[in-house]
C-alpha positions as CSV (number, residue, x, y, z in Angstrom):
1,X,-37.6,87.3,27.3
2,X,-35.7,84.4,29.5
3,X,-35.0,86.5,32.8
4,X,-33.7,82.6,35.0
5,X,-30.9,83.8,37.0
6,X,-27.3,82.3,35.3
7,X,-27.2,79.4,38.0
8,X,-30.5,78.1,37.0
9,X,-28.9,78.1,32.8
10,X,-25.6,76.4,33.9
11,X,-27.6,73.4,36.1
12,X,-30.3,72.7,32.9
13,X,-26.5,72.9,30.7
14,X,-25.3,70.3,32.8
15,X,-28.0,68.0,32.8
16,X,-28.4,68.4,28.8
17,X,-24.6,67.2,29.0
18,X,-24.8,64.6,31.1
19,X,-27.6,63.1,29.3
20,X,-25.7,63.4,26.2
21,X,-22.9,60.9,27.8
22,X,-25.2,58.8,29.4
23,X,-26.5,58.3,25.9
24,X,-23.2,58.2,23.7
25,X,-21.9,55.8,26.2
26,X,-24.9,53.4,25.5
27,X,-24.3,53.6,21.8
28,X,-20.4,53.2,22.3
29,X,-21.5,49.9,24.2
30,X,-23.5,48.9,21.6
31,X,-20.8,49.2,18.9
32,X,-17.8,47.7,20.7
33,X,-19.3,44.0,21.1
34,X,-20.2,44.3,17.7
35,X,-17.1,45.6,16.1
36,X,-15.5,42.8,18.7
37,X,-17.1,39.6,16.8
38,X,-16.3,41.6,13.0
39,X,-12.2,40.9,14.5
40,X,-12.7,37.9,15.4
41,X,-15.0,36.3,12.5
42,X,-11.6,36.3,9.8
43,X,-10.1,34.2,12.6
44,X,-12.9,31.7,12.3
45,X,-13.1,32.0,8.7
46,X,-9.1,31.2,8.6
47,X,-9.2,28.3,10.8
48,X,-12.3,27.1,8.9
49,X,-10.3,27.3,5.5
50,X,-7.3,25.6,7.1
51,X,-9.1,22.7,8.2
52,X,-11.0,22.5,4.8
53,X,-7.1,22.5,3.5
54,X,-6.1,20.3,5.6
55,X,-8.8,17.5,5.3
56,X,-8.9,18.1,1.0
57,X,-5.1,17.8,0.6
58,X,-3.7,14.6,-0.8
59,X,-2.0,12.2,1.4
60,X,1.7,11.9,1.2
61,X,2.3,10.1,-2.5
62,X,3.8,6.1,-1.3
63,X,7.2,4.8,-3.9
64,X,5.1,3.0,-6.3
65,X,6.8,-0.6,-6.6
66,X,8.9,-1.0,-10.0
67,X,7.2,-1.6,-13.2
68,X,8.5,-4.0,-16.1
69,X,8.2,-2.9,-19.8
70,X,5.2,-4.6,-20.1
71,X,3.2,-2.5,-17.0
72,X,3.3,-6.0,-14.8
73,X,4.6,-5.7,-11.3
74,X,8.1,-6.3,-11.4
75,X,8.7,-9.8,-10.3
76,X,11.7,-12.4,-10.6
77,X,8.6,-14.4,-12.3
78,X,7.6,-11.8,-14.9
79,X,11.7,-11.1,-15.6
80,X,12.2,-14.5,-17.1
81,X,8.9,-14.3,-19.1
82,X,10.1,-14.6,-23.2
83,X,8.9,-11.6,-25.0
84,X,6.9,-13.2,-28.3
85,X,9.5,-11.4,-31.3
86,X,12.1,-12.8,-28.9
87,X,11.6,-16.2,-29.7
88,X,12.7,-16.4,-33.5
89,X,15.4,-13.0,-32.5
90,X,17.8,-13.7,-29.8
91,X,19.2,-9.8,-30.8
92,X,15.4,-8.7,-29.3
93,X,15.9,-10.0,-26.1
94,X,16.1,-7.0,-24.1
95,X,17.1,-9.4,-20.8
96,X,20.4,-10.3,-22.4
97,X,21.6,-6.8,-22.9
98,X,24.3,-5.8,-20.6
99,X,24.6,-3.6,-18.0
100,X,27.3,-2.8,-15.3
101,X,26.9,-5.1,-12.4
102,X,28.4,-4.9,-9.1
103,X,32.1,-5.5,-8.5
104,X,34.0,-8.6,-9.1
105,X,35.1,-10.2,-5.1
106,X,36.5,-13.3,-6.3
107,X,38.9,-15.0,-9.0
108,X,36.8,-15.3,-12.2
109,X,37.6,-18.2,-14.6
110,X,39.1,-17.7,-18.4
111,X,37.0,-17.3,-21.3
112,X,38.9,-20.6,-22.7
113,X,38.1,-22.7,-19.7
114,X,34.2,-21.1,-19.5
115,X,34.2,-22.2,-23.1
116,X,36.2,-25.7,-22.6
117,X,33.8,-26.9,-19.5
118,X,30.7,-25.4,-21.2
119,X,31.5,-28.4,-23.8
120,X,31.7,-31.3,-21.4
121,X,35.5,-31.9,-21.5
122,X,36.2,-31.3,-17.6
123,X,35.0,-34.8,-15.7
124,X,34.9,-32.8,-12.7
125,X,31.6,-30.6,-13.7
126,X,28.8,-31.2,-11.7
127,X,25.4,-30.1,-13.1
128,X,23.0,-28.5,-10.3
129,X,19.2,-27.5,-10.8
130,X,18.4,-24.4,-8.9
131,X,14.9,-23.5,-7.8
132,X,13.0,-20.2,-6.6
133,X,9.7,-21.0,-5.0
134,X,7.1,-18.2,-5.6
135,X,8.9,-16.1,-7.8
136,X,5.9,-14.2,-9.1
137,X,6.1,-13.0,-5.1
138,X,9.7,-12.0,-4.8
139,X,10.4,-8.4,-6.5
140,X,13.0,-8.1,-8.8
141,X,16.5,-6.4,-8.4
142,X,16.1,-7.3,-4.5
143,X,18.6,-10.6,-3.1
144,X,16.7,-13.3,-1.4
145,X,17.3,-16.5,0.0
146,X,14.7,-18.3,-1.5
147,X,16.9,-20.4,-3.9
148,X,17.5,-24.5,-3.0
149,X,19.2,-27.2,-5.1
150,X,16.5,-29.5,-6.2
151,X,17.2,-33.1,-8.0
152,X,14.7,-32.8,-10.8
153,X,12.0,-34.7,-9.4
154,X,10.5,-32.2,-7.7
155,X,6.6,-31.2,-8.5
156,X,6.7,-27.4,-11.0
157,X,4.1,-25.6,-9.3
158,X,2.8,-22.2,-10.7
159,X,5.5,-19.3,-9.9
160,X,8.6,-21.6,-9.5
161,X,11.7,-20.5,-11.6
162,X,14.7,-22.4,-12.4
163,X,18.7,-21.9,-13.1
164,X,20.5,-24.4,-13.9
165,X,24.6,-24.5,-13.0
166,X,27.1,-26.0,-14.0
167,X,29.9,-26.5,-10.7
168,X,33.6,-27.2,-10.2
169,X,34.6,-28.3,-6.5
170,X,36.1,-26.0,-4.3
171,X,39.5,-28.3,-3.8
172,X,40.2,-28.5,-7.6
173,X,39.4,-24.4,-8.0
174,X,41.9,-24.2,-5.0
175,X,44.2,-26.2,-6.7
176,X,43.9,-23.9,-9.8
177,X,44.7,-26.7,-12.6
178,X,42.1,-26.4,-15.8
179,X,43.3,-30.3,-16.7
180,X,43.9,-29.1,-19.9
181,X,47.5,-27.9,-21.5
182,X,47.7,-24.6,-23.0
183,X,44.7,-22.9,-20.9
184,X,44.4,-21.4,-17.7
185,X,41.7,-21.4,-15.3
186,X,41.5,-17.8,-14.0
187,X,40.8,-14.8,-15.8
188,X,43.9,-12.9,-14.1
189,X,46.5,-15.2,-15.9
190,X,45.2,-14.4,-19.2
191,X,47.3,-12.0,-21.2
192,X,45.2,-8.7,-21.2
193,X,44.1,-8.8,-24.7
194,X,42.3,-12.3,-23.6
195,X,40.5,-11.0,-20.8
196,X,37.0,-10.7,-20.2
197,X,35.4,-7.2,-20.4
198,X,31.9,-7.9,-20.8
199,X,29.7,-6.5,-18.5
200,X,26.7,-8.7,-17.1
201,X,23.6,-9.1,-18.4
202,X,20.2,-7.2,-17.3
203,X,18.3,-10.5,-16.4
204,X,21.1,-11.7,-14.2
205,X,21.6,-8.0,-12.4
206,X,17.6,-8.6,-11.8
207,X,17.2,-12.2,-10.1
208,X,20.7,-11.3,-8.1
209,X,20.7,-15.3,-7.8
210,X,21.8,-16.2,-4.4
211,X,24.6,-18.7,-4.9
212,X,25.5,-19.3,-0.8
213,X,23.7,-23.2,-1.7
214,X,26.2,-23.8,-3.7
215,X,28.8,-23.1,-2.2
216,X,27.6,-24.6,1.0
217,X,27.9,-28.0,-0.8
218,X,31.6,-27.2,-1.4
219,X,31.4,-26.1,-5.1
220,X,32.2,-23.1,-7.2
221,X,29.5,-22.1,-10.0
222,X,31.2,-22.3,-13.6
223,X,27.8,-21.5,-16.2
224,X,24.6,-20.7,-15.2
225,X,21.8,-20.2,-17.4
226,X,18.5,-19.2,-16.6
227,X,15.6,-21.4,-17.7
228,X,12.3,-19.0,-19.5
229,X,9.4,-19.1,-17.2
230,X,7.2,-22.0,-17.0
231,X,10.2,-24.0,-18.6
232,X,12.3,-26.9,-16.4
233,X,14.7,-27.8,-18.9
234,X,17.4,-26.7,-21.5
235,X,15.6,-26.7,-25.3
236,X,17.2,-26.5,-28.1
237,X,18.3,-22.6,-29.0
238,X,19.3,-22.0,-25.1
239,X,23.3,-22.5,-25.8
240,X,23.9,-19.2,-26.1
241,X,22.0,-17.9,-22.6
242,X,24.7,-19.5,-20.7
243,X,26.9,-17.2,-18.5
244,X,29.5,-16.9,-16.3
245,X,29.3,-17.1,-12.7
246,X,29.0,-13.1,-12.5
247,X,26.1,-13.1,-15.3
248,X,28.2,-12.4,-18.5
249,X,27.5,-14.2,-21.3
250,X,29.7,-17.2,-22.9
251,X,28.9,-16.7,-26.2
252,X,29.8,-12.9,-26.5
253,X,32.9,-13.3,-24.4
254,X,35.0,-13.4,-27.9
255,X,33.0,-10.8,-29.5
């Protein structure tokens, strides 16, 4: 039978006890650093998968550049290119459809004297060849001032495009007389049932053909029509490309 005397039980309790700290404490020690790097692993993890986002993601998508029907790059060049079931069709010519354009700033002429001069009857036309150097360069539906007056004996060189215009002085459009009795020159003194309506056509909307040349020279574009690429001159079955000075077409004025 245990006969220690009860100080001798409570000191051997106490020392039991604190050994039981001492050792809990060393297992609490060992648990916290490990429970420590379990919190902060996800962290890692995250910022791991965030930069793997970040580095796999697709780059901000660039405006591709316009497209013709064909899948060419859009160029003033490819716009005047002749489609082949164009050639015997005129009515499958997509460039010639119309389209609105932008707004009229200046007095157009009548559909009587467009259709008067386009013959040759005003002695005061004066045929102009236009040029565009590099027009398989210059994007379409964008102005640019890369259009000159040339005389025709300039060297064609791969990419050039050409208009060619038919010009009234500035003096006799001031002056306002057609030089023919019974029409007018403007559109605005046309009764409205004569007026022209016709929006412009598609190709002309596309080269926006800088005309500033022109008028530098001290004329006023009457016809313009726009030669098929590769091509410097008028050929038989052109008459009825030629338009106004805003793009509309002559020959479906009347219609």
């Amino acid at each position: 039978m245990n006969r220690l005397h009860p100080s001798c039980n409570c000191e051997a309790e106490l020392t039991r006890l604190k050994e039981r700290v001492t050792l809990l404490e060393k297992q609490l020690a060992d648990i916290l650093p490990q429970k420590s790097s379990d919190k902060v692993a996800p962290k890692k993890k995250r910022k791991l998968n965030e930069a793997t986002i970040s580095t796999d993601a697709e780059p901000p998508k660039k405006k591709a550049p316009k497209r013709s029907e064909t899948g060419v790059l859009a160029s003033k060049a490819s716009l005047l290119t002749c489609m082949s079931e164009a050639r015997d069709d005129p009515k499958l010519d997509r460039r010639y459809i119309t389209q609105r354009g932008p707004p009229i700033t200046k007095r157009a002429f009548s559909k009587a004297y467009l259709e008067w001069t386009l013959d040759d009857m005003d002695p005061r036309v004066t045929p102009f060849r236009y040029r565009h150097r590099k027009a398989n360069e210059c994007p379409a539906q964008e102005s640019c001032k890369h259009w000159h007056i040339v005389d025709g004996t300039e060297c064609h060189k791969e990419g050039d495009i050409y208009m060619l215009l038919n010009c009234l002085d500035t003096e006799s459009v001031e002056e306002g007389d057609s030089g023919c009795e019974g029409i007018n020159m403007f559109d605005d003194e046309e009764p409205r049932a004569n007026r022209i309506t016709l929006h412009p056509c598609r190709i002309f909307n596309s080269l926006k053909p800088d005309l500033s040349a022109i008028e530098d020279e001290g004329n006023v574009v009457l016809h313009c029509l726009v030669l098929d690429y590769g091509k410097t001159v008028e050929e038989d079955g052109d008459h009825w490309k030629w338009m106004d000075q805003y793009g509309r077409l002559i020959s479906r004025t009347s219609l």
